[in-house]
N, C-alpha and C positions, 0 to 999 in steps of 0.2 A: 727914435730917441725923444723922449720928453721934455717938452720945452726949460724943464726946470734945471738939465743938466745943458744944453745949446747954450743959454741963459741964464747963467743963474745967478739967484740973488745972494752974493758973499754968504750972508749970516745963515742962509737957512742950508747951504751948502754945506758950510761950517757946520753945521749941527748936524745933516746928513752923514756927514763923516765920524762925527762924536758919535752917533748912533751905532755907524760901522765899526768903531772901536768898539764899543761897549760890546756888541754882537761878537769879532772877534776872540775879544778876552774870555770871553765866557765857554767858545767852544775851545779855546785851551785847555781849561779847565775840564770839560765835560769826555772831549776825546782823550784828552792827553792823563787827566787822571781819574776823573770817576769811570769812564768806560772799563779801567783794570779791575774792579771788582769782577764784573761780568763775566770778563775772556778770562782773570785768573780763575776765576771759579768753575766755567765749564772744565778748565784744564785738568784743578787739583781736586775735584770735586767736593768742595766746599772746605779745603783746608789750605791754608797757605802761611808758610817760614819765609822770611823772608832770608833765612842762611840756607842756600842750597845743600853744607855739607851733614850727611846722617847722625842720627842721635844715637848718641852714648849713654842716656839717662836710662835710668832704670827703667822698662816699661811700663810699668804702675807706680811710678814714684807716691810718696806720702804725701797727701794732701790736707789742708785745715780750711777748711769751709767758714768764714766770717759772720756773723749780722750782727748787727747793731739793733737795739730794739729800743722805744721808747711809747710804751703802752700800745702795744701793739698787738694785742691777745687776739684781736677781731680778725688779724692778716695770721698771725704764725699758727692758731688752731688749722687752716687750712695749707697753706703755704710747706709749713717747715717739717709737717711728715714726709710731705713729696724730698725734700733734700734729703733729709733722713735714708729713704731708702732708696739710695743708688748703687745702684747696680759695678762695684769698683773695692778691691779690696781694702786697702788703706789709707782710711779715712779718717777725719774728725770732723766734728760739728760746733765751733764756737761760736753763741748766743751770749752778747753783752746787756745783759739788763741794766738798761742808763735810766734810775730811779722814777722805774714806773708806777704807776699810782693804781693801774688796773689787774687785770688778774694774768698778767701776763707772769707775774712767777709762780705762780699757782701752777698754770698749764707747763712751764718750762719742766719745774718738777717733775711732776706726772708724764711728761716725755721721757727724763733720764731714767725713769722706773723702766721703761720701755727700749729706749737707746742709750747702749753702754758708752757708745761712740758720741754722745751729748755732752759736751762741757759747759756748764753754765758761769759766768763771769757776771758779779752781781755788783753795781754802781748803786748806793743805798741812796747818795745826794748827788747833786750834782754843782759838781765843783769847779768845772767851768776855766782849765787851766788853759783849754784850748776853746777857739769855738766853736760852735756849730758841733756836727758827730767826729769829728776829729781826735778827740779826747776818747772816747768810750773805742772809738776804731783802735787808736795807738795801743791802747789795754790791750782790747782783743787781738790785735795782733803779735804782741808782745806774749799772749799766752797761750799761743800757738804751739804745738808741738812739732810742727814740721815746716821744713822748707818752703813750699808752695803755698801762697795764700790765693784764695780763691774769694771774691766780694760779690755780695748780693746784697739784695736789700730785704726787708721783715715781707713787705709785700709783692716778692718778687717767686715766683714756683719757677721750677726748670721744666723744660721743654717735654723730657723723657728722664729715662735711670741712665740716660747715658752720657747726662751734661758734663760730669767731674770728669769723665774716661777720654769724650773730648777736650773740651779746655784745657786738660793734663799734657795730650799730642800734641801741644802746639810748644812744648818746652823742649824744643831738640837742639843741639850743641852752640850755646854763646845766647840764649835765649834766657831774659829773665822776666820778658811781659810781654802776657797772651791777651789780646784786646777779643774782645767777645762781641756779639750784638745783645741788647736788652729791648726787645719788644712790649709794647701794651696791649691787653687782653683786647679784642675785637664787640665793640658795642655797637647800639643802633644809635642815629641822632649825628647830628655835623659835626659836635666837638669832638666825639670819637674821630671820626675822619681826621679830623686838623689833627688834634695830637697824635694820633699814628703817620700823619702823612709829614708831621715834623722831624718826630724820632727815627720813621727811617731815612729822611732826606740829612741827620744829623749824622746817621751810622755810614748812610753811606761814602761823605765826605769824610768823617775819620777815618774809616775801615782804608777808604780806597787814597788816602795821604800814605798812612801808613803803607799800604803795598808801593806806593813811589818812592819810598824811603825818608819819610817825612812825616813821622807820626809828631800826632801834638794834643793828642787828648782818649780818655778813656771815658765808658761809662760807670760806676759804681753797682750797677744794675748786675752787670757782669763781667770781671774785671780778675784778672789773678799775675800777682806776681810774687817775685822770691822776698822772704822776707830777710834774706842775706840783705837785698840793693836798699832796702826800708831801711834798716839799719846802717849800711853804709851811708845814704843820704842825709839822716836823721831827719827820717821819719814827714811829720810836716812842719819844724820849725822853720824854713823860710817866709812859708806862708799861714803859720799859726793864729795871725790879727784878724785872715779874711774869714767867714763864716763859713762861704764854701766851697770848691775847690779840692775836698778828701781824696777825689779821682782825677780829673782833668789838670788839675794844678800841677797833684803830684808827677803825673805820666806827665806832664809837658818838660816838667823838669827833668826827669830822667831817662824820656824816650827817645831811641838813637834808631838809626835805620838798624845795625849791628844788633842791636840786645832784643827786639819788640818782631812778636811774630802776631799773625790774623785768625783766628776761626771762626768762620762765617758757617759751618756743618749745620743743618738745621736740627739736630742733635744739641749742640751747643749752647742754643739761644736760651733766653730766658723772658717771661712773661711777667709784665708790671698790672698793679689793677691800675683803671687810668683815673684819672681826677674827676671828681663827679660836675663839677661849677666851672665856668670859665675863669671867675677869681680866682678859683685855689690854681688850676693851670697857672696864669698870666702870673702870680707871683712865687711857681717854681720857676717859671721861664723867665723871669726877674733876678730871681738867684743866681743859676747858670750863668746867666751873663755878666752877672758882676764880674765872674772869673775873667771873664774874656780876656779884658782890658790888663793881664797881668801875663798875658802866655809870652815866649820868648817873641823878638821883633818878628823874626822872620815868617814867624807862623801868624801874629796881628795881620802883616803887612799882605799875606794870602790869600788872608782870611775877609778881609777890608776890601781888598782888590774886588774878590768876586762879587760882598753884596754890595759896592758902590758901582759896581756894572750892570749888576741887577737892575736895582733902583735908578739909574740913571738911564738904564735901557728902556724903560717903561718912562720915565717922565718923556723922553726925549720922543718915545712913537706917537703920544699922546699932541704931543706940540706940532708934531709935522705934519699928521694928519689933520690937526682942527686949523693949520694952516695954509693946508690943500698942496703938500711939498712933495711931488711922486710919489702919488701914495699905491701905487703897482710896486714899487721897489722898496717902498718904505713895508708893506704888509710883503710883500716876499720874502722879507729878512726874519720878519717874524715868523712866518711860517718854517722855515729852515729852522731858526731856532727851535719851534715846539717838536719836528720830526726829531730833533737830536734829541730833546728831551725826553723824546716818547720811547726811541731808542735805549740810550744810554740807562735812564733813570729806570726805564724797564726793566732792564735786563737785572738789575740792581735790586727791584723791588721782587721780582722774581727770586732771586739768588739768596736773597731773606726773608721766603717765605711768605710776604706780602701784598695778599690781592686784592681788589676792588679799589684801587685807589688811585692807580695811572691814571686811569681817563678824568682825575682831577686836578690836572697837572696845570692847566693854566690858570684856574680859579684860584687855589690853592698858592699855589706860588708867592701872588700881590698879597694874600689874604696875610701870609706868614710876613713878608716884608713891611705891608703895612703895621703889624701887630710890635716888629720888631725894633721899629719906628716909634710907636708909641712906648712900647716899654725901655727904649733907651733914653726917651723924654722926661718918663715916669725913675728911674732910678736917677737921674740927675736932683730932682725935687727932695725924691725920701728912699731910705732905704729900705727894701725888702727883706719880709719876716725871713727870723733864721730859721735853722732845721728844729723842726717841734717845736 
């Protein structure tokens, strides 16, 4: 036994312990709920309701495919043929032209010449009742012709012809929000790495609350619910004043263990181009987080919990070791730690189709904490640009 536990000095004891909290909390966290992505997913094989009893919907229910566009000709020449032809009998395709300035009505056009199933939704100004895309979304979905609304974004392709036929399976009896995964297209270069290693470290946290019966956020990337609950909640007037929020906000507000089902099918996902600059990341990842600070308590308080165990687990190894405090027990703990990591998050990054990134699990990790550290610094100061 090492003299630091025979002997020990109150404070760095103290802190040995704070350290073993931090450690604790975290594998709550990891076994207790992100581990469910993994085992539910071998089980259902990449589908999972969370209402065990069978669906009465129609097997191909009507669906209305969403986007929002704002000069966006450069993404949806590529992008929005692929939605276009999927493979699923009834369907729509509503594209909000929110007063683009480039040739994106030009192309929309020359689409509907070609897809009957194209509706075009044309925003001449921008009027700004809402902010952020909230406004141009409410339209579009408002001129929806069917029940099921499905969100994507302009530079967002689906994975195959089979994405609408999934996301649609996850609407079975008391379901009215199918949370998706939205993946980033795979680049060379570290920023690629960070923002895929953030997006799926974000999905997997959603995806796998929600299987505990505790969902608290969506992606906009890939996102579908009924537009009955839109209307019964109206819509985003609680949160109308924040810029962002169209997805996250909304599902925070109306996500219940009962109504929110998961499709994690690798069928289902959907592919974002990623950001080319680290600026333009750091001030989407500015945006998102404004929302945070606005989701119900419970899910702040969750949410809070794990990265101040994070962040306080690393400051705290940091101290013990340059203080020479068991450092056999002190680096044990960590190491435990990354085996669960390597574990759990595996099995996760696996289950969504994402490879080459585990073995950056410890780098990665402090990289995104410290980032998230400064941009909580930085959105104190100034507010981050809105959408377009």
């Amino acid at each position: 036994m090492p003299d630091a536990f025979i002997h020990p000095n109150p404070v760095l004891f103290t802190l040995f312990l704070l350290y073993g909290f931090c450690f604790l909390v975290q594998m709550v966290f990891y076994w207790g709920i992100f581990f469910r992505l993994g085992t539910r997913a071998q089980r259902h094989r990449g589908t999972e309701n969370l209402d065990p009893r069978p669906s009465t919907l129609d097997p191909a229910p009507g669906v209305s495919v969403v986007i929002c566009a704002h000069n966006e000709h450069h993404h949806l020449v590529y992008t929005l043929p692929q939605v276009l032809e999927q493979d699923y009998p009834d369907y729509e395709v509503v594209v909000v032209d929110h007063a683009s300035e480039d040739d994106t009505g030009f192309l929309l056009s020359e689409l509907s010449d070609r897809y009957k199933h194209l509706k075009i939704v044309t925003i001449k100004h921008d009027l700004n009742f809402f902010h952020g895309k909230k406004f141009p979304l409410s339209i579009g979905i408002k001129s929806a012709q069917h029940e099921i609304i499905l969100l994507t974004d302009a530079d967002c392709r689906p994975a195959g012809n089979q994405w609408i036929r999934r996301m649609s399976e996850g609407f079975t009896d008391g379901k009215e929000i199918v949370l998706g995964y939205g993946a980033y297209e795979k680049r060379k270069g570290i920023l690629n790495a960070l923002i895929r290693f953030d997006a799926v470290q974000v999905a997997i946290q959603y995806l796998s609350f929600a299987l505990a019966g505790i969902p608290y956020m969506g992606v906009g990337r890939n996102l579908a619910y009924k537009k009955s609950l839109f209307y019964t909640q109206k819509g985003f007037i609680t949160h109308y004043t924040i810029s962002s929020g169209d997805d996250d906000l909304f599902i925070n507000q109306v996500a219940r263990e009962k109504n929110t089902g998961v499709q994690f099918h690798a069928d289902a996902c959907t592919y974002s181009e990623p950001k080319r600059t680290t600026g333009q990341w750091i001030n989407q990842k500015r945006r998102h987080l404004t929302t945070a600070t606005h989701y119900r308590f419970i899910h702040r308080f969750l949410l809070g919990l794990f990265s101040a165990s994070q962040l306080l687990f690393w400051v705290l190894l940091i101290l013990l070791l340059s203080l020479n405090f068991a450092w056999i027990f002190v680096l044990s703990v960590l190491l435990l730690k990354w085996v669960s990591q390597y574990v759990v998050l595996g099995r996760g990054f696996s289950r969504l189709q994402e490879k080459g990134l585990i073995a950056w699990i410890p780098l990665l990790e402090w990289v995104i904490l410290l980032l998230q550290l400064l941009i909580a610094g930085s959105n104190l100061i100034t507010k981050p640009r809105k959408w377009k």
